[in-house]
C-alpha positions in Angstrom: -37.8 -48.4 111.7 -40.9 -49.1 113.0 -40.8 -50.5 116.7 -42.8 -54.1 115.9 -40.5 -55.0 112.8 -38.7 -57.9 113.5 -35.6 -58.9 110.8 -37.1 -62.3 111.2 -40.2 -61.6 109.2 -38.3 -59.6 106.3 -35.1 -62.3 106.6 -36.8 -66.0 105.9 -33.4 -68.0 104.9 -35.2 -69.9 102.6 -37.0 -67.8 100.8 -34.3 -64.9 101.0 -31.7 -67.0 99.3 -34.1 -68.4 96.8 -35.3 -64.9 95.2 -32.0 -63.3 95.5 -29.8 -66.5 94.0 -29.2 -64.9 90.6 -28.1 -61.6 92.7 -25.6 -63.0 94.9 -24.2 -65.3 92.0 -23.9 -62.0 90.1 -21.7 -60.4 93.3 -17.7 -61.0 93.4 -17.5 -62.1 96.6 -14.0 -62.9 96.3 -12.9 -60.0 94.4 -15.3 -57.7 97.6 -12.8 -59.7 99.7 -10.0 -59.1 98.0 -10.6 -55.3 98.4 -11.4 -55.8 102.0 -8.3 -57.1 102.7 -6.8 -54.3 100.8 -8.4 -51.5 102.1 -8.3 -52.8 105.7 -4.7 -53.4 106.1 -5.0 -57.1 107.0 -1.7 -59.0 107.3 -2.0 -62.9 107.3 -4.0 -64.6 110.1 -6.0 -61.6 110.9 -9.0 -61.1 113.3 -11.8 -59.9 111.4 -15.2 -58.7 112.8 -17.8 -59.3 110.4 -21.0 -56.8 111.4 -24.3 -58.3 109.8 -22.9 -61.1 108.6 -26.0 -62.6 107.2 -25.5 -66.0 106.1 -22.0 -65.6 106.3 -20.9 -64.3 102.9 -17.7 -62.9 103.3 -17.2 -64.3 106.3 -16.4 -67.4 105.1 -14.6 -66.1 102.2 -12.2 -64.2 105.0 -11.9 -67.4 107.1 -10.7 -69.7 104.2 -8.1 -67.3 103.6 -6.8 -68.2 107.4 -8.4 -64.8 108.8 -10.3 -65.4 112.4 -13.7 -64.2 111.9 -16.5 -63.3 114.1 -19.9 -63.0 112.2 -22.7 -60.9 114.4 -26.4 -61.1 112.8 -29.7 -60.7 114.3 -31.2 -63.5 111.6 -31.3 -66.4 114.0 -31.6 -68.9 110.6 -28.6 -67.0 108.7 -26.4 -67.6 111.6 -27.6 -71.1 112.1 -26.7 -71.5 108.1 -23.3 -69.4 108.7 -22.3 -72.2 111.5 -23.5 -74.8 109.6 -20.7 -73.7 106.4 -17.8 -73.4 108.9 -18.2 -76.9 110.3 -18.7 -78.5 108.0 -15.6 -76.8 105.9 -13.5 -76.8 109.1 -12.8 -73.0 109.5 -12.0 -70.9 112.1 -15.3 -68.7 111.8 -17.4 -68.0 114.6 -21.1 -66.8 114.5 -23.5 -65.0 116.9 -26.6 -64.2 116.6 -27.1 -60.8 118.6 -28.4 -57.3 118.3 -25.9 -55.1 116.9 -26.6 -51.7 119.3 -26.0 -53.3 122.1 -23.1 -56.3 121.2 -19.9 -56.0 122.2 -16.6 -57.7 123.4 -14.7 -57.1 126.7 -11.9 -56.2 125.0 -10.6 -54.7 121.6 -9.3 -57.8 119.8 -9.8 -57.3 115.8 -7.7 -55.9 113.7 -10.3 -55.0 111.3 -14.4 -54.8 110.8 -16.4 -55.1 108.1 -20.1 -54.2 107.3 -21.3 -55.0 103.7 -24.3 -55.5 101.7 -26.9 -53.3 103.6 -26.0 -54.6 106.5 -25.9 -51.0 108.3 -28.9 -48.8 108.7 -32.1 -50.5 109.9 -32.6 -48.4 113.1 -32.8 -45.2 113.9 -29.7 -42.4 113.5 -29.0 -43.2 117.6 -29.1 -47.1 117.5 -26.8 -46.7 113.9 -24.1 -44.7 116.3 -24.4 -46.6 118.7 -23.5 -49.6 116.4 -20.5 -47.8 115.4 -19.4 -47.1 118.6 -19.6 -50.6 119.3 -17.7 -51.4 116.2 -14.6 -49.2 117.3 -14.9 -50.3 120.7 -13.9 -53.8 119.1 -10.6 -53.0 117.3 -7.6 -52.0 118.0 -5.9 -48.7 117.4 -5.0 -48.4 114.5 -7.6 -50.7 112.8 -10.1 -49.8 110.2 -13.3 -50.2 109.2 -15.3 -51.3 105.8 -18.5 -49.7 105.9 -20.7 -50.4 102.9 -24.2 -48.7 102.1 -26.3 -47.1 99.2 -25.4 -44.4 97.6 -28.3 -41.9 98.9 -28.5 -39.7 95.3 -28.8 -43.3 93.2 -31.5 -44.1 95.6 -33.4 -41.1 95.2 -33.8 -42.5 91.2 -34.7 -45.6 91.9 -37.9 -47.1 89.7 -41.5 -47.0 92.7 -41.8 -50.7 91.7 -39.1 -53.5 91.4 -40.1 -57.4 90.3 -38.1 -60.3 90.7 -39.3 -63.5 89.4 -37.9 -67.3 89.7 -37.6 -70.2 87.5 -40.2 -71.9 89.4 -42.4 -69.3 88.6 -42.4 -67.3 92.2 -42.2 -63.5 92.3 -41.1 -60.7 94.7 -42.3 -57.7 94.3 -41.0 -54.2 95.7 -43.2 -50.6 96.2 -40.5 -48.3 97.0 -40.3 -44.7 98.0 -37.8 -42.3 99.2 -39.1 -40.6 101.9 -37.2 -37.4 102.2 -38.1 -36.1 106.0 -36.8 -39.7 107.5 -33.9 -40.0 105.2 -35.2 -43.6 104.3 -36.3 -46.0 102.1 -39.4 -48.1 102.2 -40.2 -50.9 101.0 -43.6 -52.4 100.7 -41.9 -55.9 100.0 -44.7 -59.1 98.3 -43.4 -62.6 98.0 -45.4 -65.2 96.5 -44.0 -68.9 96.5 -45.5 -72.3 96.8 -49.1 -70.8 96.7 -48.1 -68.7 99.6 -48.3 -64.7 99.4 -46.4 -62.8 102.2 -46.2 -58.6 102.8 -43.7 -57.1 105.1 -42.5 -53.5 105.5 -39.4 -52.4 106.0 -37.6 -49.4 105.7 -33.6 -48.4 105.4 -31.8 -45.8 106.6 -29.6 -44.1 103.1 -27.5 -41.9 104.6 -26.1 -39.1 102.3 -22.0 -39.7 102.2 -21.4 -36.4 104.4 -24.2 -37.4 106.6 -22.2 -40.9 107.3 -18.7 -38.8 108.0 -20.3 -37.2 110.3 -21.6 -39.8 112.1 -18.4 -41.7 111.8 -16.5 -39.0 113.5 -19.0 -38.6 116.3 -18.4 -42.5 116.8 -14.7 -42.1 117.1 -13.4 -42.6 113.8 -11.3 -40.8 111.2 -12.7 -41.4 107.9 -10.0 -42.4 105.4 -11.4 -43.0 102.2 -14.7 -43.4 100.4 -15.2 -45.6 97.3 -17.8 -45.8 94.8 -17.8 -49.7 94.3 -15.5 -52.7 95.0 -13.6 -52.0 91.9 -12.4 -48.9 93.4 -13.7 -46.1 91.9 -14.5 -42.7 93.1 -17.9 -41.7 94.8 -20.8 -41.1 92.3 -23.9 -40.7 92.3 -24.5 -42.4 89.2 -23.2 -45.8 91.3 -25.6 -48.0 93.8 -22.3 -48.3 96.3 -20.9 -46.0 98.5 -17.7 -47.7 100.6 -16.2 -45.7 103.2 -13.0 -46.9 105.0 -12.5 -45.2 108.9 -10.1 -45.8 111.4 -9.9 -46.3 114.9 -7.2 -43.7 115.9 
């Protein structure tokens, strides 16, 4: 990731939410919880770590179930909305807006983490372990974490230019490339809205599934299971998802 990006000029609440509305309509968040729970372990009243919480997602979805959440994000505005949801629906979610590589808690107090929705992979292979490491430094033994990414060979495929356009006639369009020496994805990314056109640049880190297990394991966790989807099915390349559950021994 290039050194002067800042997650605040890619991550505009507003304008986030607005183009991908149909998107996260067309996500089961409850069903994405459901399997969280599942695949996490998570008796009743658990506390849940959720890493990149954005605007607080599934950490809601996990605090209305009676879960204690702690949402981290470095989007000043999606925590702001995240905090805004909890008290006004009186749950027991926190949020904080922080830098993920170098937050941390003085003690480990979750019984399970979560990071969804391409949440994980914006820095470098270093700053990514050093998010993990921070991730198992949180839990307890025993507890497991939900790591969710793209599936590197679907990637690869993808189509060089992706549009999305609104009712109210705004567009968003994505020039994409796999750049195979970095291992990432970039994204030339246009918005235009409300007579205003805006350009960022970003790039993702897609991790090829062994690649991830390895990093895991140098982090300090043994790597359960991997998924191909929230449904539950196996690793594929034909499939966007790759879901890998590790465990703090």
């Amino acid at each position: 990731m290039d050194a002067t990006f800042r997650f605040e000029d890619l991550f505009d609440p507003d304008e986030y939410l607005h183009f991908l509305a149909d998107t996260l309509r067309a996500e089961d968040t409850e069903g994405q919880v459901d399997f969280a729970v599942r695949t996490l372990g998570l008796g009743p009243a658990s506390r849940v770590v959720d890493l990149g919480c954005g605007h607080g997602r599934h950490a809601l979805a996990l605090a209305r179930r009676g879960h204690g959440v702690l949402g981290v994000d470095a989007v000043p505005g999606f925590v702001a909305l995240a905090k805004e949801a909890a008290l006004r629906e009186g749950l027991g979610a926190e949020f904080v807006h922080a830098d993920l590589r170098t937050f941390s808690v003085s003690e480990p107090c979750f019984d399970g983490a979560v990071c969804l929705f391409d949440a994980f992979g914006w820095f470098d292979d270093e700053g990514d372990l050093a998010i993990l490491r921070n991730a198992r430094a949180m839990l307890r033994p025993g507890a497991r974490l939900l790591l969710d990414v793209r599936t590197r060979e679907f990637v690869t495929r993808l189509a060089p230019v992706g549009l999305t356009e609104t009712a109210d006639g705004a567009m968003m369009v994505d020039r994409q490339r796999f750049d195979l020496e970095s291992g990432r994805l970039v994204d030339t990314r246009t918005t235009v809205r409300h007579g205003r056109t805006r350009t960022v640049t970003f790039s993702l880190r897609i991790y090829a599934y062994t690649e991830l297990r390895t990093l895991l394991r140098v982090a300090g966790f043994e790597v359960e299971r991997v998924f191909g989807g929230f449904d539950g099915a196996p690793l594929s390349a034909a499939r966007p998802r790759t879901l890998v559950v590790a465990r703090r021994p």
